[in-house]
C-alpha positions in Angstrom: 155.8 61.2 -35.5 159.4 61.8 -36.9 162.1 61.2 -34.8 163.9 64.1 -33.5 167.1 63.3 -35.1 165.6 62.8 -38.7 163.0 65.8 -37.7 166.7 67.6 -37.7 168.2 66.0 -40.6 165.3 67.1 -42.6 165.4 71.1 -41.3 168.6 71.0 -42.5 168.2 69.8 -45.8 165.7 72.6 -46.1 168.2 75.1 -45.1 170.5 73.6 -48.0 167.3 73.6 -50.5 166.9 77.8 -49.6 170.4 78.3 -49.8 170.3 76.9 -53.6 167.3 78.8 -54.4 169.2 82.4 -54.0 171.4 80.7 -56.9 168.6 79.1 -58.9 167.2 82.8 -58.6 169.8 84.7 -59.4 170.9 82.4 -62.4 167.0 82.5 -63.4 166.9 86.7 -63.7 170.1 86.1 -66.2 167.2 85.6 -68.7 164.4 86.3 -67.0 163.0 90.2 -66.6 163.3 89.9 -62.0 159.5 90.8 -61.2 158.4 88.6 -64.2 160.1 86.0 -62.8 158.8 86.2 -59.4 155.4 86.4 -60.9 156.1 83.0 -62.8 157.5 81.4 -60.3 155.0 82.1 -57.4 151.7 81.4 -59.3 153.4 78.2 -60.7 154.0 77.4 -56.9 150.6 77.8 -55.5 148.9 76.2 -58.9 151.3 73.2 -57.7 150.0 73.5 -54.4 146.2 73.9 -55.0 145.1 70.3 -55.6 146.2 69.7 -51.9 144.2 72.1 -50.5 141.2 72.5 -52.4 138.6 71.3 -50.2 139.9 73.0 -47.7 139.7 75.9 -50.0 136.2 75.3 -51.0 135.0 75.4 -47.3 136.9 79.0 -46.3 135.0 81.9 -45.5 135.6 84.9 -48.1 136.4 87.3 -45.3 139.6 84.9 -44.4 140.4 84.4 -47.8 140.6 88.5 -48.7 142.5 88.6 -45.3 144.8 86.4 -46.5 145.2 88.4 -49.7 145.9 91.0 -48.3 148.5 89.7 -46.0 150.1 88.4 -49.3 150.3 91.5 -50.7 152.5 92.4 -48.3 154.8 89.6 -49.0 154.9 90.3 -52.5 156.3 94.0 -51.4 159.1 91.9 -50.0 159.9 89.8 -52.3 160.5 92.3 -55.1 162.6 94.5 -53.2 164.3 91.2 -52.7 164.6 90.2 -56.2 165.6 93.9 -57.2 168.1 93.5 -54.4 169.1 90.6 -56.2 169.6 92.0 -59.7 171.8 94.6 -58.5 173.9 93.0 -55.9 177.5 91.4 -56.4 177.0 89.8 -52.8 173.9 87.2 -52.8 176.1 86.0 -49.2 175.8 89.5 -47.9 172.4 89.4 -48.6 171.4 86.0 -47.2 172.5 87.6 -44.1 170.6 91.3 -44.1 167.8 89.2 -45.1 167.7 87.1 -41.4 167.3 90.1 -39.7 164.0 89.7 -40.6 163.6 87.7 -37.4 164.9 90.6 -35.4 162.8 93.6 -37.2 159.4 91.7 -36.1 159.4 92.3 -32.3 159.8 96.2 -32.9 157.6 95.9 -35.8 154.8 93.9 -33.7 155.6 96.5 -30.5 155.0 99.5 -33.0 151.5 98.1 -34.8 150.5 95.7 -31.6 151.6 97.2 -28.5 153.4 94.1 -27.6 156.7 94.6 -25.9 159.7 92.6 -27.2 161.4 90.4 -25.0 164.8 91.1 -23.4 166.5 89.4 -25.3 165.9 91.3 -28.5 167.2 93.8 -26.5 170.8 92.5 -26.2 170.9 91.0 -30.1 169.8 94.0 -32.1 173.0 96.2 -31.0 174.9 93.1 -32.0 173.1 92.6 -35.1 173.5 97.0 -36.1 177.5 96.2 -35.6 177.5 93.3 -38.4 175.2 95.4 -40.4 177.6 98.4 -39.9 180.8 96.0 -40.6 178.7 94.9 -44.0 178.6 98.2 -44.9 182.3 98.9 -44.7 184.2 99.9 -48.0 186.9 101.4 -49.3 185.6 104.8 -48.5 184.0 104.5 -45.5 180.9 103.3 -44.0 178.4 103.6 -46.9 175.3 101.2 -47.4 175.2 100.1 -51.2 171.5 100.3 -53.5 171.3 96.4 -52.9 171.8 96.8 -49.2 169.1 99.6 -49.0 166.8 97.1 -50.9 167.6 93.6 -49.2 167.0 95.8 -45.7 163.7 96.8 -46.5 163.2 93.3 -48.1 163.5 92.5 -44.6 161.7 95.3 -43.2 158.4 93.6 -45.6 158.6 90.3 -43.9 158.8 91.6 -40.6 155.2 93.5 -41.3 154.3 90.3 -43.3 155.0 87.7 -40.3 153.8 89.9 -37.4 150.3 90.5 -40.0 150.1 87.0 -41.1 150.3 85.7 -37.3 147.4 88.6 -36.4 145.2 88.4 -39.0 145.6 85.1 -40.8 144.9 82.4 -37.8 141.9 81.0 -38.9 142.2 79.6 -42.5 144.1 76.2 -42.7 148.1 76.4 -43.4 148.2 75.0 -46.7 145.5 77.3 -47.7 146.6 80.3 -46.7 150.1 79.2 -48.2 148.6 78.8 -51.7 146.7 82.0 -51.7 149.7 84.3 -50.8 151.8 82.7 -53.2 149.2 83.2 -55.6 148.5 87.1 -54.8 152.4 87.3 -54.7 152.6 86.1 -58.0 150.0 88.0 -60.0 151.2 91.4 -58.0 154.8 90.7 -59.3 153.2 89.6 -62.9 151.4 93.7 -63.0 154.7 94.8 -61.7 156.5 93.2 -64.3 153.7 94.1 -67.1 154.4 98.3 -65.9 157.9 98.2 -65.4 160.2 95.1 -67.8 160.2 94.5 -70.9 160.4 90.7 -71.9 163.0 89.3 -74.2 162.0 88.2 -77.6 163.5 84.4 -77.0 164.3 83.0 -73.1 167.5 80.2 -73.4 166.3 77.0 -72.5 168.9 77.0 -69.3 167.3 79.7 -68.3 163.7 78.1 -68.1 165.9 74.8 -66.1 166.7 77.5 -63.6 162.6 78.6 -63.2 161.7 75.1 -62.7 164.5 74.3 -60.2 163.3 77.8 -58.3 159.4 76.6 -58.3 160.1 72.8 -57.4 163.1 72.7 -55.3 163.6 75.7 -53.6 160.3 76.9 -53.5 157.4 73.8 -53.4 159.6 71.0 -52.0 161.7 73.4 -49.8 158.6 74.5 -47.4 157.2 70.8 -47.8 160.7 69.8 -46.0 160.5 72.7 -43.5 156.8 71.9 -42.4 157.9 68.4 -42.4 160.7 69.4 -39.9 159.2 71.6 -37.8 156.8 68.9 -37.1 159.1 66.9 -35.4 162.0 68.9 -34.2 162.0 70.5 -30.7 161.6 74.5 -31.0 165.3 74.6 -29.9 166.7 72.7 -32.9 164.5 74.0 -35.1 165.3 77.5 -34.3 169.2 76.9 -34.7 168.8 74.6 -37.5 167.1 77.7 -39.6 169.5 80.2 -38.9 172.1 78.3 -41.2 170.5 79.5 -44.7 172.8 82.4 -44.6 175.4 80.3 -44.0 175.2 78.0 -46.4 174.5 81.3 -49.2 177.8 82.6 -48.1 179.3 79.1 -49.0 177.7 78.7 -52.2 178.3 82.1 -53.7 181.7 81.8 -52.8 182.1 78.5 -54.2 179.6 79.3 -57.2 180.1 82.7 -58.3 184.0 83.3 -57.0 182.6 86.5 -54.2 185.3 88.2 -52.3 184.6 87.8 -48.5 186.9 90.3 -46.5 187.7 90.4 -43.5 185.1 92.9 -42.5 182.2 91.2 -44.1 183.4 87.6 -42.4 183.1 89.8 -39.1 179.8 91.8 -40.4 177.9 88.1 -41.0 179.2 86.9 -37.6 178.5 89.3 -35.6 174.4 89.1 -37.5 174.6 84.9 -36.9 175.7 85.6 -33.2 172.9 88.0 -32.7 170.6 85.2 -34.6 172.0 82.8 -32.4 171.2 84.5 -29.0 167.7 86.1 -30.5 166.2 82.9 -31.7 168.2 80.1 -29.2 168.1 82.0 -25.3 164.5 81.0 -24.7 164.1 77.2 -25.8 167.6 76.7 -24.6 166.5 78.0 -21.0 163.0 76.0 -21.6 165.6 73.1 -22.5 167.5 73.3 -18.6 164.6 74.0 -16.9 162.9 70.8 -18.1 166.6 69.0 -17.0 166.8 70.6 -13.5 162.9 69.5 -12.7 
């Protein structure tokens, strides 16, 4: 068992490894048609991830296995709103954090499709959450949400459905399965996509192809190794602070990398959705946390 401290050290690196992939990504679709990329990319990752899991594959019922399509289709719904979001977006920061509030659309998601209430807490984080959103939003003529905004939120509004479907419906096939076989379904549903909609360029630059393979291994394959890894080992109260810092590392590096404008209002707009994160996702194993010191 990993110690808690390198259990930690390790979450964090994967944060740092996700942060990179929104650049690897968006450097990637400078060459690369966006759905055809996303096609490439995810059926290279579960191909990479199939000789780990195929005797566990082998065994799975086909009922589980179609469930687990299925439930991938609906990641591959948000993951092309999320590269489209990308292709048209001068703000990858921005969009880190619209992206997080994935975490908050699930319990109204789950209440609307399950019946199952969300906790109190959501209660006090969302209005938070809507008041960064509404500060991202802020221009120079007014509150307005741009076409990359509309996408990244419904981006968001996919892996809501996707999480509260993939924790209903997809309980009984082994992890590393059911990873491989969404990333696969993913993949070839963004490969059709592509097919209908892009046209391919005649010759792809060779940096361009470094950027894919950066995507597939490091931000993709070795990135959820190093968050399973983690997650193994780090309390639920660690881990669930450790994982809200993706956004904040994305703000750093497209600021750094690509030269983006923060003003003031979208400094305030991503705070105010990382304080909201921050109460959301920290209240309950923080009070788990003081309840196990007082006893």
């Amino acid at each position: 068992m990993l110690s808690e401290r390198r259990a930690s050290l390790i979450l964090l690196f994967a944060t740092v490894l996700a942060a990179w992939g929104w650049i690897f990504s968006k450097e990637a679709i400078q060459g690369l048609p966006p759905f055809g990329f996303i096609g490439l990319r995810f059926i290279a990752a579960s191909l990479f991830l199939l000789p780990f899991c195929l005797k566990a594959f082998k065994r799975a019922e086909k009922a589980d296995l179609i469930r687990a399509g299925g439930v991938g289709s609906i990641l591959s719904c948000a993951l092309l709103s999320w590269i489209y979001a990308m292709s048209v977006s001068t703000s990858i920061g921005e969009g880190a954090f619209i992206m997080s509030l994935s975490m908050l659309f699930v319990p109204p998601i789950g209440w609307l499709l399950f019946k199952q209430a969300p906790p109190r807490i959501f209660w006090v984080s969302m209005p938070i959450a809507v008041c960064g959103l509404a500060l991202l939003s802020l221009g120079g003529v007014g509150w307005q949400l741009s076409a990359s905004q509309i996408w990244f939120l419904l981006a968001a509004l996919c892996l809501a459905i996707h999480f509260n479907a993939n924790s209903r419906y997809a309980q009984r096939i082994p992890a590393l399965v059911l990873t491989c076989v969404q990333l696969f379904v993913t993949g070839v549903v963004a490969t059709i996509a592509s097919l209908l909609t892009e046209t391919w360029p005649e010759h792809v630059p060779s940096n361009i192809w470094v950027w894919f393979g950066l995507s597939v291994l490091v931000a993709t394959s070795l990135r959820y190794l190093m968050q399973t890894l983690g997650q193994k080992g780090a309390s639920a109260a660690n881990a669930a602070i450790i994982m809200i810092l993706e956004p904040v590392w994305t703000v750093i590096l497209s600021v750094v990398w690509y030269h983006e404008a923060m003003p003031a209002h979208k400094i305030a707009g991503c705070s105010l959705i990382l304080a909201s994160l921050l109460i959301y996702r920290g209240a309950q194993p923080l009070r788990h946390l003081i309840r196990r010191k007082v006893k």
